[in-house]
N, C-alpha and C positions, 0 to 999 in steps of 0.2 A: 504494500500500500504506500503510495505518495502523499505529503500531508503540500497544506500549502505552508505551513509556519513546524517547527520545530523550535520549543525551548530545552537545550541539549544541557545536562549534566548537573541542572538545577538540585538543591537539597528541597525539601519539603516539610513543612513545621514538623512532621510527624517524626524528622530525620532521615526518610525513604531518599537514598539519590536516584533520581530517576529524570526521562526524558519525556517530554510531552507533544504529543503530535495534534495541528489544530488542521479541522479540514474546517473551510466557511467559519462560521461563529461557533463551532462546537468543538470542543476536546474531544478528539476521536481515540487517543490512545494514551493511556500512562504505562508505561514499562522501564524496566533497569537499562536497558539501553534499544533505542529504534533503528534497525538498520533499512532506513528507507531514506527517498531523498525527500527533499521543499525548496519550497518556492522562496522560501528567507525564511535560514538559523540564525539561531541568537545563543550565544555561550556564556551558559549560566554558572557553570562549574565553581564550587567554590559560594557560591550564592545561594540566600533563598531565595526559594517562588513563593510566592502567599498567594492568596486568594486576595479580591479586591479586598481595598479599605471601604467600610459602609458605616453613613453618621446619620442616627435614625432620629436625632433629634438636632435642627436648625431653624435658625430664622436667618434668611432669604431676602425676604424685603428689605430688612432693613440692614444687611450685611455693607462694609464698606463706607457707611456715612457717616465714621467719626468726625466728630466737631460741624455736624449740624443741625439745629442752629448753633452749637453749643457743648461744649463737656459735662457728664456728669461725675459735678464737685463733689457730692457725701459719699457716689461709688454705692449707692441703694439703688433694689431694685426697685423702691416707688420712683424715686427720683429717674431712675431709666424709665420706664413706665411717662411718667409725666414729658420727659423728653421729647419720646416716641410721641405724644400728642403734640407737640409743635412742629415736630418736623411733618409728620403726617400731610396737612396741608400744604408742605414746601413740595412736595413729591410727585415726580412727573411719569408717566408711564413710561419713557424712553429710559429717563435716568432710573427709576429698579431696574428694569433690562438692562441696560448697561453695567451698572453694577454685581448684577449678577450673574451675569454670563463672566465678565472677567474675575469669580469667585470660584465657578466652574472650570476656568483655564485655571487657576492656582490647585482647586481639587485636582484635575486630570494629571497634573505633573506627581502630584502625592499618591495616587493610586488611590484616590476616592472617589469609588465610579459609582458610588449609590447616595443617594442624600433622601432623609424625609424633612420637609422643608413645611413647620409652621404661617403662615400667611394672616394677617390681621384682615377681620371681614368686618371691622368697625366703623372704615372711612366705607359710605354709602356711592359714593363712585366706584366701589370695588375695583380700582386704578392698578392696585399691587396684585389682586389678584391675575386679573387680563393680563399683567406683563409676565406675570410668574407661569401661567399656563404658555404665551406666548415662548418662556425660555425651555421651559419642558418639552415643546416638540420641536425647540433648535438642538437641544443637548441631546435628544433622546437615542440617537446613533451613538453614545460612548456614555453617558451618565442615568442612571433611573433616578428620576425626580419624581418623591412619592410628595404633593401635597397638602396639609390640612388646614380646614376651615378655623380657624381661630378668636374668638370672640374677645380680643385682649383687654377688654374696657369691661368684661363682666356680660355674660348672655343675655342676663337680666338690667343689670348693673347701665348697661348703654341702651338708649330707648330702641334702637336699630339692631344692634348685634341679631336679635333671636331672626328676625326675615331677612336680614343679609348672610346670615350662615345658611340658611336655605338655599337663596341664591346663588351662592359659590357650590354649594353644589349642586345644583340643578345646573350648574357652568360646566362641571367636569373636574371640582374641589374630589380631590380621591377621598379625604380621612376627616370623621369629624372630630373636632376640638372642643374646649374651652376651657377656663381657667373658674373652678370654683371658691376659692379663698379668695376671690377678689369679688366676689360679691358682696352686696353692700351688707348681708346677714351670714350666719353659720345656716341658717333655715333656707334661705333664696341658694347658696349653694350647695348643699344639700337637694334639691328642686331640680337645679341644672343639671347632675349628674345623670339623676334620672330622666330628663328630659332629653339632653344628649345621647345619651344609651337608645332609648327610645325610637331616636331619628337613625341612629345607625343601624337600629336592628331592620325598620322596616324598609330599609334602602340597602340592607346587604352590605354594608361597610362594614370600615373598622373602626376604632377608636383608640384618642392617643389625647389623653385630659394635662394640661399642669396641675399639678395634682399637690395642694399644700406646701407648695414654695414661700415657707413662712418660718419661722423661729418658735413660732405658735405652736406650743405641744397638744393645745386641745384641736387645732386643725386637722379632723380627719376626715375628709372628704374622701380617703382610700379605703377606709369602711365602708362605707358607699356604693363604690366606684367596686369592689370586688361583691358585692350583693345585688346590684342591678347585672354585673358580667354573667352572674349564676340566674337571675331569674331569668333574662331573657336571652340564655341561651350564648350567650354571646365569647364562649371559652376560646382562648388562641387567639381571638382577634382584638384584645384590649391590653394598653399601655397606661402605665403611669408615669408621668413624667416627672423629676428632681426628689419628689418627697422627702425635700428637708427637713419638714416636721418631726418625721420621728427620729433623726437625731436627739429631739429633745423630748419627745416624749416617756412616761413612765415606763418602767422594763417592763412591769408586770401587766400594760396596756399592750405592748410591743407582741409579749406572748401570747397572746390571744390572736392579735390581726396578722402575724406570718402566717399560721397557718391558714385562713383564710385568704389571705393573698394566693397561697399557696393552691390550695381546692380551689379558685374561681379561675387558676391558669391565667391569671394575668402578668405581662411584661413589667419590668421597673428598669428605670432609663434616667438614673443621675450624669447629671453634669460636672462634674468636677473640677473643671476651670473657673466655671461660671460660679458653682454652689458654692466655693470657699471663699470666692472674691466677696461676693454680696452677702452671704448669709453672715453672722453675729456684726454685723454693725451697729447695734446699740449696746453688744456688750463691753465691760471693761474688763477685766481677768478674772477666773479663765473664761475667754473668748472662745465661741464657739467656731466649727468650720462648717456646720449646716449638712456634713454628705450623708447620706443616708446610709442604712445600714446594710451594705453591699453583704459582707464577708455574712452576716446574719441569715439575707436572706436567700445565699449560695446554697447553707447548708440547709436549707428549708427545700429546696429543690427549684425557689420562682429562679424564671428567666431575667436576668440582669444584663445588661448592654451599656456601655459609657457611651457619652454625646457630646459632641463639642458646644451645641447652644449657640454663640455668639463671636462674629470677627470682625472689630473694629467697628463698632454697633454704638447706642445710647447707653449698652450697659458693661461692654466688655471692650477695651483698649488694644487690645493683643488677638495673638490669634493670626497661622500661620497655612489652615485647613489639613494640618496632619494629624489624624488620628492617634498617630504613637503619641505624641504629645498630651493628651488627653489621657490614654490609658497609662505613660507615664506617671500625671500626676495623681488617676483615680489609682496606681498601687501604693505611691506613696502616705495617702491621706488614710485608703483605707485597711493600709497596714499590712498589703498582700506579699510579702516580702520572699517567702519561699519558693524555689525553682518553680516546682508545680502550680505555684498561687500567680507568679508573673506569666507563666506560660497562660495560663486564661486569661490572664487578663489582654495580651494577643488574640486572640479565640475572641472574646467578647466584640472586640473593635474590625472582625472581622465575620465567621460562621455566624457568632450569635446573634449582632445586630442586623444580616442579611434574615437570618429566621424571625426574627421580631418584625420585621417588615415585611415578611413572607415572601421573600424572593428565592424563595426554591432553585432556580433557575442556576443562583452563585454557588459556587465552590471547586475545589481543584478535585473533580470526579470524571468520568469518561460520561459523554451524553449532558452535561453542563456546558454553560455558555464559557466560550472560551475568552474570559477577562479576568488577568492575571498578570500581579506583579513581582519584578525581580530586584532586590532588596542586599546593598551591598554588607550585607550579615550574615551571622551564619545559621544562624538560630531564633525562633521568636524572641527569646530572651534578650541575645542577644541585639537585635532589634531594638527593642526598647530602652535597653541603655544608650545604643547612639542614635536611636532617632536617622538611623543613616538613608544617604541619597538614593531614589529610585531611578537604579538606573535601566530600567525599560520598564512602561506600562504597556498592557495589551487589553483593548476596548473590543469586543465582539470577532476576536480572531486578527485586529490589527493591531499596528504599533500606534499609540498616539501620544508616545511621550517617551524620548531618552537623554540620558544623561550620562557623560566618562566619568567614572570613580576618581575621586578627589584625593591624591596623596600628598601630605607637605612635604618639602624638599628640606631636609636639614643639615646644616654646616657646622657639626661639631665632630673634632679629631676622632677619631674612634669609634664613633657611635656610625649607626645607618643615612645612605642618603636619600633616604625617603620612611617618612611613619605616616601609618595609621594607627586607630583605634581600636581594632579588633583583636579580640582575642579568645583562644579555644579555651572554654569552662572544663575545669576537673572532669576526669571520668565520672565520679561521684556526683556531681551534678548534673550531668548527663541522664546518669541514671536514675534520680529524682526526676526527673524530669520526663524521661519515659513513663514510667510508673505512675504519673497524671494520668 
């Protein structure tokens, strides 16, 4: 057999070295070595392949507009919140398409070929929405842009949100949203969840809520949110988004609603760039960092996914659309230190978040779409300590993205004239690491 693309000699998270044959958009073959020809090799030897980078939680619109009109001084999410209402009215259809399409070319060079992309359906021009569906059928050749309805002003809370989240989807809005701790009562949000659930059940979506992005330990709109998942059916296809609440909620509250998070099969989808920047801001010490309780609710069995949230936005300054970055910081905060605990957390920011968004379709398997990145690492792990350069991406069986491995040249007697950063982990950690 002839492939058209051959990535030859790549490692594989799993450690498998093998070579992979793409015919059209699909992985036709993985084997220890393919003795066929193509149409264009690529020599990975020495390298990982990953599966794409996938960020099941962003906001889109408003990506790219730092400093306008303005910065946000206290670094609160009300005060981003409030932001995002003034700029709101500055905001042109052309300029969110613009903005977001060149958010997309910085994605593609990182190997983040999947994005679910939050959209505010508050401003009643629905302006952000029409550009954001406009960039989803320009990207859709190299990127899945999953979109949802967002009511960021409160479903209820904004006299418009509840008929303009209709509107956005009866547009071709994929997922519905909303944000219950922003409504003006714990009762009015509490209302929303259920009514949200409600709209997605009878329209055959999904649903992906901000779910108690507060400090608020009595915030539990994820009680809710996994009781409405079970009445109406709704298992697998419901997310929660940050739930920084129960970092500070009581232990003996917490034991109760994991497992029920757990029976309702709902997704949880922290942010951790975002969570630690904004959350304890009105504390003084010890200051909280707001992540939710990841490693907690691993062991419970829910699905867990890190999200980048926000790049260069009203609420987030930084922000460079690499995933490792993200799951760098969601191990450090949430303490996943161990070979095995870093290796998911690789996993997460790749298999898990494409399964939270049901994209079946992603993963390094024969009969998958063939998108898939080469990673000058050797190892998930290792990955994530250098955040290193991707140097090929491959979008639907093409190349749309390379880069030459970066080595410093150094001039000191005796030492090498060139270093990197890489380096092979003990057998022992190796082995840890299989054993995940």
């Amino acid at each position: 057999m002839d492939f058209d693309l051959i990535v030859r000699g790549g490692t594989l998270p799993d450690g498998r070295i093998a070579d992979i044959g793409i015919i059209g958009e699909t992985i036709a073959a993985i084997e220890p070595e393919l003795n066929a020809g193509a149409g264009t090799a690529i020599d990975a030897h020495g390298n990982l392949i990953s599966p794409p980078f996938v960020d099941p939680h962003f906001h889109m619109d408003a990506t790219l507009s730092l400093g306008i009109p303005r910065i946000n001084v206290s670094g609160t999410l009300l005060e981003g919140i409030s932001l995002w209402g003034e700029l709101k009215p500055l905001l042109t259809h052309e300029a969110v398409r613009d903005r977001a399409l060149a958010y997309c070319d910085w994605a593609v060079t990182m190997g983040l070929l999947a994005i679910r992309s939050h959209v505010d359906v508050c401003d009643t021009r629905l302006l952000a929405v029409e550009a954001l569906l406009d960039v989803k059928k320009t990207v859709a050749p190299y990127i899945d842009l999953q979109l949802v309805a967002f009511p960021q002003d409160g479903f209820y809370r904004s006299p418009t949100a509840r008929d303009n989240t209709i509107r956005a989807l009866n547009m071709g809005v994929d997922i519905v949203g909303g944000i219950p701790h922003f409504e003006r009562t714990m009762a009015d949000g509490t209302r929303s969840v259920t009514e949200l659930c409600e709209i997605a059940a009878e329209r055959g979506l999904m649903v992906d809520l901000h779910c108690d992005e507060t400090d608020d330990p009595l915030s539990r709109h994820i009680e809710q949110l996994a009781y409405e998942t079970q009445r109406l059916g709704l298992q697998g296809r419901v997310a929660g988004s940050h739930l920084t609440s129960m970092h500070s909620m009581d232990n003996y509250y917490v034991s109760k609603l994991l497992p029920l998070i757990a029976e309702a099969g709902l997704s949880a989808i922290p942010n951790p760039l975002i969570n630690i920047m904004l959350q304890g801001r009105h504390d003084t010490f010890p200051k909280r960092r707001g992540l939710t309780r990841v490693k907690e609710m691993l062991a419970h069995g829910i699905r867990v996914g890190w999200g980048q949230d926000c790049v260069l936005d009203p609420w987030y300054s930084l922000g460079t659309a690499d995933m490792l970055d993200v799951a760098f910081m969601g191990l450090h905060v949430a303490q996943m230190s161990s070979p095995a605990d870093m290796a998911r957390c690789f996993d997460m920011v790749t298999n898990v978040n494409a399964a939270i968004m049901g994209l079946d379709h992603l993963g390094l398997a024969v009969g998958k779409r063939a998108s898939l990145v080469v990673l000058d690492a050797g190892d998930p792990v290792e990955a994530l300590r250098l955040r290193p350069e991707r140097l090929c991406v491959i979008a639907r069986g093409k190349v749309v993205a390379e880069r030459a491995r970066q080595e410093t040249r150094l001039s000191i007697a005796g030492r090498p004239a060139t270093v990197n950063r890489r380096h092979r982990p003990s057998q022992n950690s190796i082995d840890q690491i299989d054993r995940s």
